[in-house]
ZAMARGU-4260 file (C-alpha; in steps of 0.2 Angstrom, whole numbers, plus 5000, padded with zeros to 4 digits):
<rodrens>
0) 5000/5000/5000 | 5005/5016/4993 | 5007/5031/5007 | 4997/5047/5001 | 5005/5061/5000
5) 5002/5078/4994 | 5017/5084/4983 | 5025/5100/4991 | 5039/5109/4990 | 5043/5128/4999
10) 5026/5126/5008 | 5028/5111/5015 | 5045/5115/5022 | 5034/5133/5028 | 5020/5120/5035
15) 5034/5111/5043 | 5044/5125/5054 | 5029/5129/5064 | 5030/5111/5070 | 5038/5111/5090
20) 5054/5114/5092 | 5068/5099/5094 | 5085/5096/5093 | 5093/5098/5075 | 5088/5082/5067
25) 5071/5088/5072 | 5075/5105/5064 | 5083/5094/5046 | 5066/5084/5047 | 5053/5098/5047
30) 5063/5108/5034 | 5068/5092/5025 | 5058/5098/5007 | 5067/5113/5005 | 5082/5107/5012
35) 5081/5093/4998 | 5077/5108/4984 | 5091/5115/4989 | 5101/5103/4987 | 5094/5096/4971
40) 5097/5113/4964 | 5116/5115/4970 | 5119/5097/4966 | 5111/5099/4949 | 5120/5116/4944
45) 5137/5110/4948 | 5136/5093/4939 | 5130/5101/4924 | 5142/5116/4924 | 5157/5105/4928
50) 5153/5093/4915 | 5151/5105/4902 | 5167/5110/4906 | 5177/5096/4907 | 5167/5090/4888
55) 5174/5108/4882 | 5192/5105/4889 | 5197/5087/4887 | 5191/5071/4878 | 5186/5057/4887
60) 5175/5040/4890 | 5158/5045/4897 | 5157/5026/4901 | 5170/5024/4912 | 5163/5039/4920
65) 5147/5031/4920 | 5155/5013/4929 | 5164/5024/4942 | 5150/5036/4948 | 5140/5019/4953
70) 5155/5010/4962 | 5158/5027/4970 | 5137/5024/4976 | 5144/5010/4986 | 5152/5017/4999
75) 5142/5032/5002 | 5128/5019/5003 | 5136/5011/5016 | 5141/5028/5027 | 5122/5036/5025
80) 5115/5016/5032 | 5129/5017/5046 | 5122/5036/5049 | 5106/5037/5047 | 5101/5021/5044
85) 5101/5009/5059 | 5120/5008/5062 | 5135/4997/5055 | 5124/4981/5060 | 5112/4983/5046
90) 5127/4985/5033 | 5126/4965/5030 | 5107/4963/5032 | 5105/4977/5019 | 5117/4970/5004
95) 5109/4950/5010 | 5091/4957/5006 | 5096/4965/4990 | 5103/4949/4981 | 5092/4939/4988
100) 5080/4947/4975 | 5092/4948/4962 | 5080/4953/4946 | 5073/4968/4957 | 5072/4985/4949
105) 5083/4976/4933 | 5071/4987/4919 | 5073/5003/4930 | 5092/5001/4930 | 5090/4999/4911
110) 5081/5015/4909 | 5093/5025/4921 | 5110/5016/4912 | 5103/5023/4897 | 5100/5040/4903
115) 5118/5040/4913 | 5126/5038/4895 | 5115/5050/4882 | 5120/5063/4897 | 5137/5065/4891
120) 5134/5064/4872 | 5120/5078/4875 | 5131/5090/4885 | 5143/5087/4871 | 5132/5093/4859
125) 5123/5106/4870 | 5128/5118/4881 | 5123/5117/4902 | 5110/5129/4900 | 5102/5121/4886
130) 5103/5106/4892 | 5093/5111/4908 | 5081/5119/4897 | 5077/5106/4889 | 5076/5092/4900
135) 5061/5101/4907 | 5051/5091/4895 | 5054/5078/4909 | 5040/5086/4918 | 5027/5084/4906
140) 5033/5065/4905 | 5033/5066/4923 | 5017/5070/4925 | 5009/5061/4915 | 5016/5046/4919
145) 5013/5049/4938 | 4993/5050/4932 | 4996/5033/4922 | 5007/5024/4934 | 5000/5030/4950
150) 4985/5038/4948 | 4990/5055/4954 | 4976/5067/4947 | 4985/5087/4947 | 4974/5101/4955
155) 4969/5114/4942 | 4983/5125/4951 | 4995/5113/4949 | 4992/5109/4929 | 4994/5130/4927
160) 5008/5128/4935 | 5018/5117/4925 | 5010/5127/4910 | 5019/5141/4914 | 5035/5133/4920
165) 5036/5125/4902 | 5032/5146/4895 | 5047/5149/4907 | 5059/5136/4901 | 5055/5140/4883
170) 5057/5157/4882 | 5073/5155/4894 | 5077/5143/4877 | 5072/5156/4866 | 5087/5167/4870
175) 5099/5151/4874 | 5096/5145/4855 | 5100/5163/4849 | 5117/5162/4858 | 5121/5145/4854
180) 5117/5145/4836 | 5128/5160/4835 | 5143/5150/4841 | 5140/5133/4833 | 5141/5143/4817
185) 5158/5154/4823 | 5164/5137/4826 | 5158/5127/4811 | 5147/5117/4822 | 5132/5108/4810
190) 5115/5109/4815 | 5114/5092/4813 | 5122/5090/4830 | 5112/5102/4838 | 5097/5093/4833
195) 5104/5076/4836 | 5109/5084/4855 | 5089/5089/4856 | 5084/5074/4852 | 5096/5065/4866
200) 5090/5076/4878 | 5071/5074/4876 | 5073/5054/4872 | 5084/5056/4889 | 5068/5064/4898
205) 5057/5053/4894 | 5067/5036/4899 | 5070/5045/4917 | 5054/5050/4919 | 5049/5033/4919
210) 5060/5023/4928 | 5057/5039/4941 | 5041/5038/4946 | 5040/5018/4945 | 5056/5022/4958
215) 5045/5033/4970 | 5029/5019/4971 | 5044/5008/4975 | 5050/5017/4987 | 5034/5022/4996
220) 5026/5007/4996 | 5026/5000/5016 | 5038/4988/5021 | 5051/4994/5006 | 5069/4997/5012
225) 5079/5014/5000 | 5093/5006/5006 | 5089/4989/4999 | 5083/4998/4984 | 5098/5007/4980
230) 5112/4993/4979 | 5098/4984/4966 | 5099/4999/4956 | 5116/5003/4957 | 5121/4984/4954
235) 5111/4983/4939 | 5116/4999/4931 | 5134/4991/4933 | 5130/4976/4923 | 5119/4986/4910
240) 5134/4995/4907 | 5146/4980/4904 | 5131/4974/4890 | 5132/4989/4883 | 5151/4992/4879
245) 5150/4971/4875 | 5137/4975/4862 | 5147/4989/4855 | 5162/4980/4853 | 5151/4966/4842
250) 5145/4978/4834 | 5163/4984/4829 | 5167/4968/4826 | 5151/4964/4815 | 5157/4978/4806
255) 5173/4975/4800 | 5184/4982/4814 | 5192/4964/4818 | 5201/4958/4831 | 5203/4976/4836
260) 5185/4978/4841 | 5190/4964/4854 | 5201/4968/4872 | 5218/4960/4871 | 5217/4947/4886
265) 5235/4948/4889 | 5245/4958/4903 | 5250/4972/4892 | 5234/4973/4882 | 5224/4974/4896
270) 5237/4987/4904 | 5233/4996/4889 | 5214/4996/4888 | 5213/5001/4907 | 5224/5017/4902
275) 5213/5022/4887 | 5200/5019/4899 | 5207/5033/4909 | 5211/5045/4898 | 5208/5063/4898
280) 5205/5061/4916 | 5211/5075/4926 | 5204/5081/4945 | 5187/5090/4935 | 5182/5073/4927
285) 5186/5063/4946 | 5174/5078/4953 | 5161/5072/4941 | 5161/5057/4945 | 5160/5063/4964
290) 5146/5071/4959 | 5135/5059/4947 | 5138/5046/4964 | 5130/5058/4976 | 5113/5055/4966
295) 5115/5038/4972 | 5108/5045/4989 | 5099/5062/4986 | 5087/5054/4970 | 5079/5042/4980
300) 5078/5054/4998 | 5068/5065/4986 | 5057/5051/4979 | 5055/5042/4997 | 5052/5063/5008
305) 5047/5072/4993 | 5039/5066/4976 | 5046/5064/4957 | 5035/5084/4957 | 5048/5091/4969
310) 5064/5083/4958 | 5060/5088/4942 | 5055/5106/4949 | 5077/5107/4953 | 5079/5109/4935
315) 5069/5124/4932 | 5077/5132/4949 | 5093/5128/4943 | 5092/5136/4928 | 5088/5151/4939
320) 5104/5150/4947 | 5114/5147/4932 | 5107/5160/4922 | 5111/5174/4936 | 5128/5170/4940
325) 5134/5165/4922 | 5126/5186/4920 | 5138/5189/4934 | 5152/5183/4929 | 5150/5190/4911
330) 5148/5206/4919 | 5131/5208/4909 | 5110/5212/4911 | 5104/5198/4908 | 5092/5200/4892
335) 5072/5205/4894 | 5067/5188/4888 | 5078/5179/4899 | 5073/5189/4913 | 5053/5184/4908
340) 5059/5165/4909 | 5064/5166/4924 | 5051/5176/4932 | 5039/5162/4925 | 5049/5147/4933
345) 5050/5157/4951 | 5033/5160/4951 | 5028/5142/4941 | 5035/5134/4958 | 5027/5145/4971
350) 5011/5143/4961 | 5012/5123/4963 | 5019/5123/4980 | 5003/5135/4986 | 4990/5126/4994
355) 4968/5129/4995 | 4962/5137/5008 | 4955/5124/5020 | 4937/5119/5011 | 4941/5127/4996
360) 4944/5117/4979 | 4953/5123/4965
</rodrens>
């Protein structure tokens, strides 16, 4: 059985501080939402931004990135369940229960492996801004599938909302696509890739919206352990990414490549494979991957506190954030446009986090 909950985000964490007073895990639990936006927002402006970067500054394998920032998962699983989530004792109990169920959440790591990879080729294509533009088609997706999935009918409000958030985000894109095309054709860049980078991004929404909110029924369903959860996910999203670099090496093969589609099982070869795994890694790339593992625990927090609403609304802030402090940094007004976009995200999320009056239906 499901938990009901009313998605909230600045309200509920408003709602939340009148509670009594505590001590200051009682303060981090009442303020937990918009502790959790904030944080989602941060989290997702630095990983985008860094990324960008390191894509602009130096070539290397999004996979191996990919493999890394789920072994990285391990760990911190294994501090936040030593912290917070019954002590060291319930370490082995934890990792007992999650292969004892060895086919559980194996589609949903599928969906999120894809996702894990298109996000490097994307931000290749696309710059940070862009890309979080973009991705806010996740919310339409997210909606929708939280009506199929779920059963979660939106208040009138709350629909309105996300109408103007996707207003905001377009006209945000409006300017952003003025910029971008202006450099892509300084640098020779074809539009082909822009489009294919669109394409990636709103393919990319899609397949994490999904997996997404099948992940919060998971999560909210009684008697369902995150911790449990998360080593199934992580597990899987490791093996899906081994399948896939198998299947592009046959396919290599298949196509005429050889034998040197295939890794060299001797010492040297395999020496050799493992540095051009590695290359064009540098402290930026390792802070990625720092980064992408911290998702491990602050996704499924948000799912399991918050809802899928709350998640894909740290996009759209995030934007906010980047937007204003790339202006700083530029030492420029931002433009009137990007000024309305952002006006219509800001108030997109105090619109949907508002709530009726008490016997009044909107």
């Amino acid at each position: 059985r499901l938990r009901a909950k009313e998605p909230s985000l600045l309200a509920d964490a408003a709602e939340s501080a009148a509670g009594r007073p505590g001590s200051t895990g009682g303060w981090l639990v009442r303020h937990r939402s918009l502790l959790l936006l904030i944080a989602l927002v941060l989290h997702k402006c630095a990983t985008d931004g860094l990324t960008r970067w390191t894509r602009l500054q130096t070539s290397y394998s999004g996979a191996t990135v990919a493999v890394l920032s789920e072994v990285f998962k391990f760990p911190l699983i294994v501090a936040a369940i030593c912290s917070i989530g019954g002590g060291a004792s319930q370490i082995a109990p934890v990792f007992k229960e999650a292969l004892s169920k060895p086919l559980g959440n194996c589609w949903i790591a599928l969906c999120y492996t894809f996702n894990n990879l298109l996000y490097f080729d994307a931000l290749s294509a696309l710059s940070a801004v862009a890309y979080q533009v973009l991705s806010q088609s996740k919310t339409v997706f997210t909606a929708g599938l939280m009506f199929l999935l779920v059963g979660k009918r939106l208040r009138l409000r709350q629909v309105l909302a996300i109408g103007m958030l996707i207003a905001g985000a377009v006209t945000v894109n409006m300017q952003e696509l003025a910029r971008a095309s202006a450099s892509a054709t300084a640098a020779g860049v074809a539009p082909a890739a822009v489009l294919w980078g669109v394409f990636l991004v709103l393919f990319s929404s899609f397949i994490s919206a999904l997996p997404n909110v099948a992940y919060e029924k998971v999560l909210k369903t009684e008697g369902e352990n995150q911790y449990v959860n998360n080593v199934q996910v992580t597990v899987w999203i490791m093996i899906w990414i081994g399948v896939a670099r198998i299947l592009g090496a046959s396919r290599e093969l298949l196509a005429g490549a050889g034998a040197a589609a295939l890794p060299s099982l001797s010492l040297g070869g395999l020496a050799g494979g493992l540095r051009a795994a590695f290359d064009g890694f540098t402290p930026a790339v390792w802070g990625v991957i720092l980064l992408k593992a911290l998702n491990g625990l602050l996704i499924p927090a948000t799912f399991k506190y918050a809802d899928n609403i709350l998640y894909s609304y740290a996009k759209p802030s995030s934007i906010v954030v980047t937007t204003l402090v790339s202006a700083a940094f530029a030492g420029v007004v931002p433009a009137p446009s990007l000024l309305i976009g952002v006006a219509l995200v800001v108030s997109s999320v105090v619109l949907y986090s508002s709530k009726p009056k008490a016997g009044k239906a909107d």
